[in-house]
KOLDOVEX-378861 format. One record per residue (C-alpha): x, y, z; residue number from 1; residue in three letters. Coordinates in nm, 3 decimals, decimal comma. Layout:
BEGIN
      east     north        up     i    aa
         X         Y         Z   NUM   ALA
...
end
This chain:
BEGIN
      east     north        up     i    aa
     0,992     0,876     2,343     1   UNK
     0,671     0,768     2,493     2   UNK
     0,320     0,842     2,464     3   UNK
    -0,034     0,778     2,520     4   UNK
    -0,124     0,368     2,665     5   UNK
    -0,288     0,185     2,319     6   UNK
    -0,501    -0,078     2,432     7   UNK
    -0,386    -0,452     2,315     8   UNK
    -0,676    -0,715     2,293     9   UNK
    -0,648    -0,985     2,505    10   UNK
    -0,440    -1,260     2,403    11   UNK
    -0,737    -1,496     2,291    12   UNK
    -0,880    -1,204     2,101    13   UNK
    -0,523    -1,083     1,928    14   UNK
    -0,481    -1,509     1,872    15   UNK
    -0,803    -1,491     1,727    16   UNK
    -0,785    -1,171     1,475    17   UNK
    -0,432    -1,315     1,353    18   UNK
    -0,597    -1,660     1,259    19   UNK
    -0,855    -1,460     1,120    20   UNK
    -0,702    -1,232     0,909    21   UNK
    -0,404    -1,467     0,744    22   UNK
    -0,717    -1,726     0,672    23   UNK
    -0,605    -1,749     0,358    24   UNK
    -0,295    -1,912     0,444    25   UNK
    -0,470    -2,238     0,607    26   UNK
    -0,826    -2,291     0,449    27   UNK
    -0,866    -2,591     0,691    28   UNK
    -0,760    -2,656     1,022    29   UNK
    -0,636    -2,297     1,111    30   UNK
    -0,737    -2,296     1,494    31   UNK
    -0,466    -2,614     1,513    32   UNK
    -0,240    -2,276     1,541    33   UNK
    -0,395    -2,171     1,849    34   UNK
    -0,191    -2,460     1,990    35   UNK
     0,147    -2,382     1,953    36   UNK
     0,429    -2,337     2,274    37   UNK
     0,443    -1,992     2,193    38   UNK
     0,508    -1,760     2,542    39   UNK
     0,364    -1,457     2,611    40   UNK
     0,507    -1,157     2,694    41   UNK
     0,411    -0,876     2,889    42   UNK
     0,336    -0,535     2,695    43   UNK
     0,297    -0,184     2,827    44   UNK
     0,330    -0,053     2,480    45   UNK
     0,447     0,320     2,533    46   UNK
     0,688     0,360     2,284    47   UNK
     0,604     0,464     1,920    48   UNK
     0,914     0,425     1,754    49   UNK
     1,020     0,021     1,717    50   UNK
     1,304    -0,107     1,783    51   UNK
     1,364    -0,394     1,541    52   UNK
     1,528    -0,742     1,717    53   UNK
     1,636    -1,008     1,427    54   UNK
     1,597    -1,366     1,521    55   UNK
     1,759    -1,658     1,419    56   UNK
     1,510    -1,949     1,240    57   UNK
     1,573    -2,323     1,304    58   UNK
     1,709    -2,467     1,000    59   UNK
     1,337    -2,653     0,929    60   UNK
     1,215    -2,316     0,840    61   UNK
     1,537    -2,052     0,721    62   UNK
     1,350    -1,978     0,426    63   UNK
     1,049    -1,806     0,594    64   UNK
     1,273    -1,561     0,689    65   UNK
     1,518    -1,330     0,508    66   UNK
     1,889    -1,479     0,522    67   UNK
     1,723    -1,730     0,764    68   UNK
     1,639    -1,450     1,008    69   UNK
     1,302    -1,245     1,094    70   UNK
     1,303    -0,889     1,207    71   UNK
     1,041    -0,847     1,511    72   UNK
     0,972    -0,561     1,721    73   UNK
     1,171    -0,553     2,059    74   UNK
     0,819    -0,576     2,254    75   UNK
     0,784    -0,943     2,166    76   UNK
     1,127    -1,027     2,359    77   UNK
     1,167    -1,097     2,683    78   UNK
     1,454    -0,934     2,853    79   UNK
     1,746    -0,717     2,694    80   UNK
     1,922    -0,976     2,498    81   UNK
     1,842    -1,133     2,167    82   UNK
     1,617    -1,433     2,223    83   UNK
     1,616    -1,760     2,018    84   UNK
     1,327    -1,778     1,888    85   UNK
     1,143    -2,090     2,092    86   UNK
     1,117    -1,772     2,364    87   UNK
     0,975    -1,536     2,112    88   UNK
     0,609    -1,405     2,125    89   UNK
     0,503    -1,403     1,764    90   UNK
     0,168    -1,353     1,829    91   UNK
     0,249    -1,005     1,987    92   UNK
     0,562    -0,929     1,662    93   UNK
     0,280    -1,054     1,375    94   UNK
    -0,056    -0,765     1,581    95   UNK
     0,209    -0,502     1,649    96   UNK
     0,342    -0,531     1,291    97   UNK
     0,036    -0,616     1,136    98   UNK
    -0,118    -0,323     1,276    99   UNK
     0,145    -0,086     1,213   100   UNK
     0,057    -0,051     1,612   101   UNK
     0,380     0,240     1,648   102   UNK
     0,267     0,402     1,388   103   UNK
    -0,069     0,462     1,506   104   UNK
     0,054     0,558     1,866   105   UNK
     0,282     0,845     1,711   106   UNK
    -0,035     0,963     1,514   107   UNK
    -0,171     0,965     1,845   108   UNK
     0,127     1,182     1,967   109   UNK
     0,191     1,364     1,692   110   UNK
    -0,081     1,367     1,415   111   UNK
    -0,075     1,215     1,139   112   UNK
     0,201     1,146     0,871   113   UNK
    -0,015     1,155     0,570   114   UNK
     0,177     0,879     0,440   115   UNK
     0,501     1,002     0,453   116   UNK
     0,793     0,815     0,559   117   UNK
     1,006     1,084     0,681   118   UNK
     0,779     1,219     0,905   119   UNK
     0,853     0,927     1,128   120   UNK
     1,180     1,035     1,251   121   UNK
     1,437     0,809     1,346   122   UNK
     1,314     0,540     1,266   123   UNK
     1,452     0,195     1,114   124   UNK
     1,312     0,135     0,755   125   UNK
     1,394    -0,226     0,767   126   UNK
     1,045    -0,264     0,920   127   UNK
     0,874    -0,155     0,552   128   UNK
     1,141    -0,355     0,349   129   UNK
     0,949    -0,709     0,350   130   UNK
     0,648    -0,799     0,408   131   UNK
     0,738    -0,940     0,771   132   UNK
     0,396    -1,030     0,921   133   UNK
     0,296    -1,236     0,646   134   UNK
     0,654    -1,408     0,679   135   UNK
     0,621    -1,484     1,049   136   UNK
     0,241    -1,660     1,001   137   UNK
     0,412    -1,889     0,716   138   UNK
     0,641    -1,977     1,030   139   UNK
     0,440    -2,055     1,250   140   UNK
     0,216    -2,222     1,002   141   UNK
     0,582    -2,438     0,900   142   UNK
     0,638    -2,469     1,294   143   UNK
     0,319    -2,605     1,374   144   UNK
     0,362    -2,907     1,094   145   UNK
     0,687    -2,964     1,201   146   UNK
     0,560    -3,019     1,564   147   UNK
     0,269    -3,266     1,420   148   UNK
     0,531    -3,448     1,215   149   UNK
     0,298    -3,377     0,894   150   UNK
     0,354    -3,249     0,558   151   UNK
     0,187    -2,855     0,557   152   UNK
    -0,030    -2,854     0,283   153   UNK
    -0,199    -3,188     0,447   154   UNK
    -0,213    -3,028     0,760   155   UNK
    -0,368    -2,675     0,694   156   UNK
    -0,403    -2,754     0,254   157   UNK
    -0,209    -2,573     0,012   158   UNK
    -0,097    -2,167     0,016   159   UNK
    -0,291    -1,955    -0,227   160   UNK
    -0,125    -1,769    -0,504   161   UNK
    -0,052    -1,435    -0,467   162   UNK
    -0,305    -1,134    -0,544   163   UNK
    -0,181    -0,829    -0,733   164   UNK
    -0,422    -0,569    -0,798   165   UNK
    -0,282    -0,260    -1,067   166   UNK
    -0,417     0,066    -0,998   167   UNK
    -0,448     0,387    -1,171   168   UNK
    -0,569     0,676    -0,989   169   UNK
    -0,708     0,946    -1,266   170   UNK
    -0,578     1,281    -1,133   171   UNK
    -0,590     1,461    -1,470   172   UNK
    -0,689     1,395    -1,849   173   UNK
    -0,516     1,718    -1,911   174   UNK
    -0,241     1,972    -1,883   175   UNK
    -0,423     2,274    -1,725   176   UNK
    -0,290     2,581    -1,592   177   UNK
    -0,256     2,482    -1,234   178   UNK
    -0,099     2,153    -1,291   179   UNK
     0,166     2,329    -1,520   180   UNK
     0,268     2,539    -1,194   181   UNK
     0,232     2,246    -0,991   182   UNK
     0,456     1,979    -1,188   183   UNK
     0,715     2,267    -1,291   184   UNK
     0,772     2,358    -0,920   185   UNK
     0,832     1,997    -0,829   186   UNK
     1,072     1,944    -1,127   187   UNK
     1,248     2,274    -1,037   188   UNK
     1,294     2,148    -0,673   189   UNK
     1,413     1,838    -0,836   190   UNK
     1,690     2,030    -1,032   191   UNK
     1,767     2,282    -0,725   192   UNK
     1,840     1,955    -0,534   193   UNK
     2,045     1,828    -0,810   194   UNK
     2,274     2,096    -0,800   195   UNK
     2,368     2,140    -0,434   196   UNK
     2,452     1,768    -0,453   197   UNK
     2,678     1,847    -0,763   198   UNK
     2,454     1,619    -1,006   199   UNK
     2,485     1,897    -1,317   200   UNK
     2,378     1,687    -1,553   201   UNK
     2,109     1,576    -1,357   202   UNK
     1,979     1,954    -1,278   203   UNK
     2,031     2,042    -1,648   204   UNK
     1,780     1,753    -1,708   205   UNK
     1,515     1,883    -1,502   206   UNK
     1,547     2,222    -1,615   207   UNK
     1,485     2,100    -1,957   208   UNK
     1,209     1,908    -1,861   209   UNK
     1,029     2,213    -1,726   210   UNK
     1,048     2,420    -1,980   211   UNK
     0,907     2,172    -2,198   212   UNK
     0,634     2,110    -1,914   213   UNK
     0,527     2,466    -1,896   214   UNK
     0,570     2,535    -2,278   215   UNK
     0,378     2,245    -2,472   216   UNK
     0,004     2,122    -2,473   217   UNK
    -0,085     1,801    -2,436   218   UNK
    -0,382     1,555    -2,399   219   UNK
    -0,366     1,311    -2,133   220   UNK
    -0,636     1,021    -2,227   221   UNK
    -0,473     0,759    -2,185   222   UNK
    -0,716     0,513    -2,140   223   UNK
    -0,747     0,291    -2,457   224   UNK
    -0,344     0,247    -2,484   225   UNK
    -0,350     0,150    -2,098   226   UNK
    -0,628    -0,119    -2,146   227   UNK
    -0,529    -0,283    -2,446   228   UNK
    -0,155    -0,331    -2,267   229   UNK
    -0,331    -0,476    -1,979   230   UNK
    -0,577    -0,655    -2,166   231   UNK
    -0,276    -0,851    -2,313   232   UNK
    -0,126    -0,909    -1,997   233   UNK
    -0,459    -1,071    -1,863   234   UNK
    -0,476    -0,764    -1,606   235   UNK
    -0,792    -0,652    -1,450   236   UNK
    -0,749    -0,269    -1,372   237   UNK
    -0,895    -0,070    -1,122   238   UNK
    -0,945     0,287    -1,244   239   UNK
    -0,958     0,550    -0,941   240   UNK
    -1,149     0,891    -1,016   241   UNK
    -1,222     1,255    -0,819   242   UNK
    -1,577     1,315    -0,822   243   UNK
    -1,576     1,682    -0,645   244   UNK
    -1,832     1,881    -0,841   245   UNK
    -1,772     2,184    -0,524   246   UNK
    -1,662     2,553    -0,668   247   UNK
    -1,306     2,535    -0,730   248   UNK
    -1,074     2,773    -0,484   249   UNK
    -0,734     2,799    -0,518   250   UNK
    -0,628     2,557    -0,326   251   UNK
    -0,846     2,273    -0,489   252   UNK
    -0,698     2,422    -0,819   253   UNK
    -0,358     2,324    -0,694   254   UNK
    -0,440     1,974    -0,554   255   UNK
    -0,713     1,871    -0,661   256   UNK
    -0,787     1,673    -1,013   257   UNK
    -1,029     1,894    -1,222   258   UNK
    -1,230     1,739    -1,465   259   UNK
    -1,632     1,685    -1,479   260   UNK
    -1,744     1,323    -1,483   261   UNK
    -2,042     1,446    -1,668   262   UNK
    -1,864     1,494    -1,985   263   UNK
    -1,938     1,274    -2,309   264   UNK
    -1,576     1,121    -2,282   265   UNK
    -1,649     1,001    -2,000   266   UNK
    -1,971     0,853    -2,036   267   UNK
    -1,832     0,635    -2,310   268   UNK
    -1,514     0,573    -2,081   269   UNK
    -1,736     0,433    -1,837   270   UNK
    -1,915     0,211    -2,098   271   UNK
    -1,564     0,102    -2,197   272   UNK
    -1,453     0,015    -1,855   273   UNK
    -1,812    -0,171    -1,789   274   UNK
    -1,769    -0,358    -2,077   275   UNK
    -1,376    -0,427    -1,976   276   UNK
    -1,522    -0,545    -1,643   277   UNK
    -1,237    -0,292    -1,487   278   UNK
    -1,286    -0,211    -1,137   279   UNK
    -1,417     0,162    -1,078   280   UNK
    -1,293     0,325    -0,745   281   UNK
    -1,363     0,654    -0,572   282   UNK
    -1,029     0,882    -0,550   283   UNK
    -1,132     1,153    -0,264   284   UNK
    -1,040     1,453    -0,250   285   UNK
    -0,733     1,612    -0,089   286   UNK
    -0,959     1,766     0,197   287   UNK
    -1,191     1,470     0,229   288   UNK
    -0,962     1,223     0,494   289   UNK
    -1,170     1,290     0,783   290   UNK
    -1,537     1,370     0,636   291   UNK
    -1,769     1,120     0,585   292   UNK
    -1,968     1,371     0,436   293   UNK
    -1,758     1,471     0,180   294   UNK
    -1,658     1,104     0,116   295   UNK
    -2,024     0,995     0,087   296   UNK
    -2,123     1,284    -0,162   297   UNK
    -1,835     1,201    -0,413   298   UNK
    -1,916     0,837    -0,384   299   UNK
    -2,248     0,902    -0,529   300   UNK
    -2,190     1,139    -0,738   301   UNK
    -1,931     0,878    -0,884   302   UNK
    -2,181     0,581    -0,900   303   UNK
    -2,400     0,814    -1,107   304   UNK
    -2,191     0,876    -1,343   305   UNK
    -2,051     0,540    -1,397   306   UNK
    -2,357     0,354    -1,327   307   UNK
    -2,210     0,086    -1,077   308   UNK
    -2,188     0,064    -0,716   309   UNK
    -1,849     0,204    -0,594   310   UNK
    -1,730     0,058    -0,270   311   UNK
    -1,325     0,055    -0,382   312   UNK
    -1,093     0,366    -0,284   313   UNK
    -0,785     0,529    -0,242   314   UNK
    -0,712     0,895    -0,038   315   UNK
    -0,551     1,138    -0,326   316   UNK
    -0,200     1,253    -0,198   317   UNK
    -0,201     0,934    -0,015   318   UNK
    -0,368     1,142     0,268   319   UNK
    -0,454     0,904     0,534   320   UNK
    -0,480     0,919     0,967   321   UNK
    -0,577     0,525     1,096   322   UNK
    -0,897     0,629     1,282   323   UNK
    -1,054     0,921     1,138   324   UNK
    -0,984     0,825     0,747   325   UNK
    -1,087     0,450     0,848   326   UNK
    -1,397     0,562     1,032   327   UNK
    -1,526     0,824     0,747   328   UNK
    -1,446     0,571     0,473   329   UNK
    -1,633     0,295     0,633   330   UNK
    -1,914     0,521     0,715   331   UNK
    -1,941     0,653     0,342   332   UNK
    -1,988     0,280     0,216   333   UNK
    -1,674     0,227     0,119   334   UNK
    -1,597    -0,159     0,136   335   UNK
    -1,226    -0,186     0,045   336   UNK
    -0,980     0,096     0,053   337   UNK
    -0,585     0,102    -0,090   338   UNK
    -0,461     0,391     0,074   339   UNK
    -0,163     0,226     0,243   340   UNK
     0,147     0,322     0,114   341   UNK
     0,402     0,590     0,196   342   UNK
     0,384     0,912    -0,098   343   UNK
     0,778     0,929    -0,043   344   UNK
     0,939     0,577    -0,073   345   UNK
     0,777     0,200    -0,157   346   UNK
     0,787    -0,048     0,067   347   UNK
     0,502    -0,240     0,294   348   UNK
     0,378     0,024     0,533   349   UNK
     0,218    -0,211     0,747   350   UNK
     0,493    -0,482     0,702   351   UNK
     0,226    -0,706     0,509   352   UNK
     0,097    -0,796     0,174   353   UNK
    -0,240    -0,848     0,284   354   UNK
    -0,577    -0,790     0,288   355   UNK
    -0,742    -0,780     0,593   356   UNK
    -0,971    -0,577     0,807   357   UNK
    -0,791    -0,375     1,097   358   UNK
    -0,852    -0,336     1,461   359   UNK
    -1,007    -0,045     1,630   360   UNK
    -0,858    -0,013     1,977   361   UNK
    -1,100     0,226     2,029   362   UNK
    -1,363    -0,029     2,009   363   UNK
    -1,190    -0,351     2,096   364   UNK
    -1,352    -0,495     1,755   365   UNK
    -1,262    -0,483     1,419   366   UNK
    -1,311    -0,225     1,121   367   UNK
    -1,622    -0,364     0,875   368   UNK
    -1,384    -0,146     0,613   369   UNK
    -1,089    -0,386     0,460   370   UNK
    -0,789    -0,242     0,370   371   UNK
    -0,532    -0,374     0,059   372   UNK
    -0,179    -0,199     0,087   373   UNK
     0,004    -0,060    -0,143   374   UNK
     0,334    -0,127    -0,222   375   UNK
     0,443     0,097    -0,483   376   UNK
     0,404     0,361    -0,736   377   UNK
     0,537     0,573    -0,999   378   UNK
     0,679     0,884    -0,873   379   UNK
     0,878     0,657    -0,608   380   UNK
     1,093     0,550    -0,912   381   UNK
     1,112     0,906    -1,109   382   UNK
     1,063     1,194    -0,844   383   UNK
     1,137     1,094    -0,509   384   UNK
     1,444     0,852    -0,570   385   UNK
     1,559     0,907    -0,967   386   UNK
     1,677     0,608    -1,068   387   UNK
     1,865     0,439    -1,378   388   UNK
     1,643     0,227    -1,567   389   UNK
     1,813    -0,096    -1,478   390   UNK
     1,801    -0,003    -1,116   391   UNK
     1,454     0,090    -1,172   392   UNK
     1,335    -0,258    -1,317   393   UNK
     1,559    -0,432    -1,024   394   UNK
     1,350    -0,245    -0,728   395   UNK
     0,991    -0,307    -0,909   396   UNK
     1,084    -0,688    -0,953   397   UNK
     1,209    -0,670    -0,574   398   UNK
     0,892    -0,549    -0,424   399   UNK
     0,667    -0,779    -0,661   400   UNK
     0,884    -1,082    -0,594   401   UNK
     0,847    -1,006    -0,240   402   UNK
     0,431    -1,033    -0,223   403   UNK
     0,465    -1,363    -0,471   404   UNK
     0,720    -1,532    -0,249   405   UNK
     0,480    -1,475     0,065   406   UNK
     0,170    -1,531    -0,166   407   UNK
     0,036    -1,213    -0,003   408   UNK
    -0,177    -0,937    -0,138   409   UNK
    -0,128    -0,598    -0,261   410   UNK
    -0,191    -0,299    -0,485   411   UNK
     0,016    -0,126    -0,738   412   UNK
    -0,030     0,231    -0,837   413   UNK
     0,026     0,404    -1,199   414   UNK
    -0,106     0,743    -1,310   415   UNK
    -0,228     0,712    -1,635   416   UNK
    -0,155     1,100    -1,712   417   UNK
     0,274     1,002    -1,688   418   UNK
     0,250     0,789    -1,963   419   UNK
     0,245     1,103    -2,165   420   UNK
     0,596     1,254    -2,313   421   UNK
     0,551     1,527    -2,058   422   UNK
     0,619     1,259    -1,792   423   UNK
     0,759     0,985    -1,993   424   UNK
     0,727     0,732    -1,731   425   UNK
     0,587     0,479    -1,957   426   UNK
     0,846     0,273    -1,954   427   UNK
     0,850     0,218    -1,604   428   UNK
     0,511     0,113    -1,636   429   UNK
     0,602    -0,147    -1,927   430   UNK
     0,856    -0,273    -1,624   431   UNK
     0,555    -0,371    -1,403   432   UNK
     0,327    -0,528    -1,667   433   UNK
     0,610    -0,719    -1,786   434   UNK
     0,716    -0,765    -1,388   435   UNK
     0,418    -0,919    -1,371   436   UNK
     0,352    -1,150    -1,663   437   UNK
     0,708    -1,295    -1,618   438   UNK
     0,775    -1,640    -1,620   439   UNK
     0,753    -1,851    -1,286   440   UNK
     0,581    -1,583    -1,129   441   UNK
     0,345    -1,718    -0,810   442   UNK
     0,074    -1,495    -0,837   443   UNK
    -0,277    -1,471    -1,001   444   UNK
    -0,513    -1,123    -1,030   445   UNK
    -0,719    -1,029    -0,794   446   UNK
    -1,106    -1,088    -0,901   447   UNK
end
């Protein structure tokens, strides 16, 4: 499969964003990096679907990788077999990686996946299981004290804590007509699937559940119960909302949240949040991933409401393409956005808890927007992969003991409308607040 050439920076520029962005994992003496015997290989780039090489670690530094290994793509090996890694070019596997660099060249190919994972056919999901990139700069950070015979935190000082920001994105305060189609479609999907794979009870589960769905009212302000848990938990939210105020059509009925920001609730949710000092972010609309326009207008209509500047956002539906979405965001005045994440499975898109700002090939610079990942969120436990509740707790604590054992940075996503008994997903989100208040964790909020 090939496509379209991508240009690569030069290797002094790629060197230099790399150092850059993973700053915070040497606050002095990062450009000692610069330094290291690392070879360079030669890149044409023209496939768009990696091929994933493990390598071996020397014994100094087994447990910067996974099993003492670290999965690179096959562009940053020279020649057909598997290298050791002295003859690896980790400054190519961290900017291919980092900048989910296949991904963007089948967008170019294909269009965009709108963050899903199946859309990317054939390819290897080991690549969004760990948070590689991040892995391979505490290597080489490891490698390049070992070659200076001097302890790492002397060298380049100590390695921050991680940075774990919990998300909500506010898609509805209420059951209304076209969200009871909506969910009751899914769920009867859900149960159709069920039953070709023999899972009766399962299917008898979600027809149950949608029945209820489409039969009983219910409010979903959830706002005061979801502060005061996070409140005890030390957490500082950030609280995501749709600020469309265009005639409704059908299809905005169907996927777009529908509430007015204007409304009293609101006004004293705002004053609540304010007083919280919760983060306020702008949650476009479904059609809004390549308008700067539309972008821009919400974004203003939001800051009037909530009387704060709003320069935090995530894509609703997750729907995302790597230039036009970056481009329109950055030209709406949005500062930081926490789009990326796949809708259908968690995992680290990007192969990195970090935040960082990403480079325009087009340009040959870098985007003024930053972007935060996302690693996970509710519906991957409960709708896309059902799961038992103790297999449920085990894959949240995996992904959040993943970005604390790299010290990375990342976002986590909860709905606050599926803490409701229509959803009942509340207990999933009890798993990540206590996830993250557990003891020995290596982490701190992000501020």
């Amino acid at each position: 499969m090939h496509t379209e050439l991508m240009r690569l920076p030069s290797r002094k520029e790629m060197v230099h964003h790399i150092i850059t962005s993973f700053g915070r994992y040497w606050p002095k003496k990062g450009a000692v990096l610069s330094s290291l015997p690392i070879k360079e290989c030669e890149c044409a780039m023209t496939m768009c679907k990696p091929v994933l090489v493990s390598i071996d670690l020397p014994e100094w530094a087994a447990n910067c990788g996974v099993g003492g290994a670290l999965l690179i793509p096959s562009e940053a090996c020279p020649g057909t077999g598997t290298p050791q890694w002295q003859e690896v070019d980790w400054w190519l596997a961290v900017f291919l990686l980092l900048e989910a660099w296949h991904e963007r060249m089948w967008e170019r190919a294909f269009g965009s996946v709108h963050s899903y994972s199946l859309r990317l056919k054939g390819w290897n999901g080991q690549i969004w299981d760990h948070a590689w990139a991040n892995r391979i700069v505490l290597f080489l950070r490891r490698w390049s004290a070992h070659l200076h015979a001097s302890p790492e935190n002397e060298l380049f000082g100590p390695l921050p804590e991680a940075e774990i920001l919990m998300t909500h994105d506010v898609d509805a305060v209420e059951k209304t007509g076209a969200i009871r189609l909506k969910q009751s479609l899914f769920m009867g999907f859900n149960a159709f699937r069920a039953f070709f794979k023999g899972e009766w009870r399962r299917a008898g589960s979600n027809i149950k559940k949608m029945a209820l769905f489409l039969s009983t009212g219910s409010s979903w302000w959830f706002f005061d119960e979801i502060l005061a848990l996070e409140s005890a938990g030390a957490v500082r939210p950030c609280f995501n909302f749709s600020a469309d105020d265009r005639p409704g059509t059908l299809k905005r009925l169907l996927f777009d949240p529908q509430y007015d920001l204007t409304e009293p609730r609101f006004i004293r949710l705002f004053e609540q949040l304010r007083a919280r000092n919760a983060l306020i972010g702008l949650h476009p609309t479904f059609d809004s991933w390549k308008s700067t326009e539309l972008m821009e207008a919400q974004r203003l209509r939001l800051e009037s409401a909530c009387g704060v500047p709003v320069r935090i956002s995530r894509q609703h539906w997750l729907r995302f393409a790597w230039e036009s979405t970056l481009i329109s965001l950055e030209k709406a005045g949005i500062e930081l956005d926490t789009t990326l994440m796949f809708n259908d499975r968690p995992g680290f898109r990007a192969s990195s808890a970090l935040r960082w700002r990403p480079f325009n090939h087009e340009s040959g610079k870098r985007y003024n927007i930053e972007i935060l990942p996302s690693v996970l969120m509710d519906s991957h436990f409960y709708d896309y992969n059902p799961m038992t509740e103790k297999a449920r707790r085990e894959s949240i604590s995996f992904w959040i003991r993943e970005v604390e054992s790299v010290r990375g940075q990342i976002a986590l996503l909860w709905h606050p409308h599926t803490l409701s008994p229509d959803y009942g997903w509340k207990d999933g989100f009890m798993d990540v607040l206590a996830c993250l208040g557990g003891e020995g964790s290596e982490k701190t909020l992000c501020t």
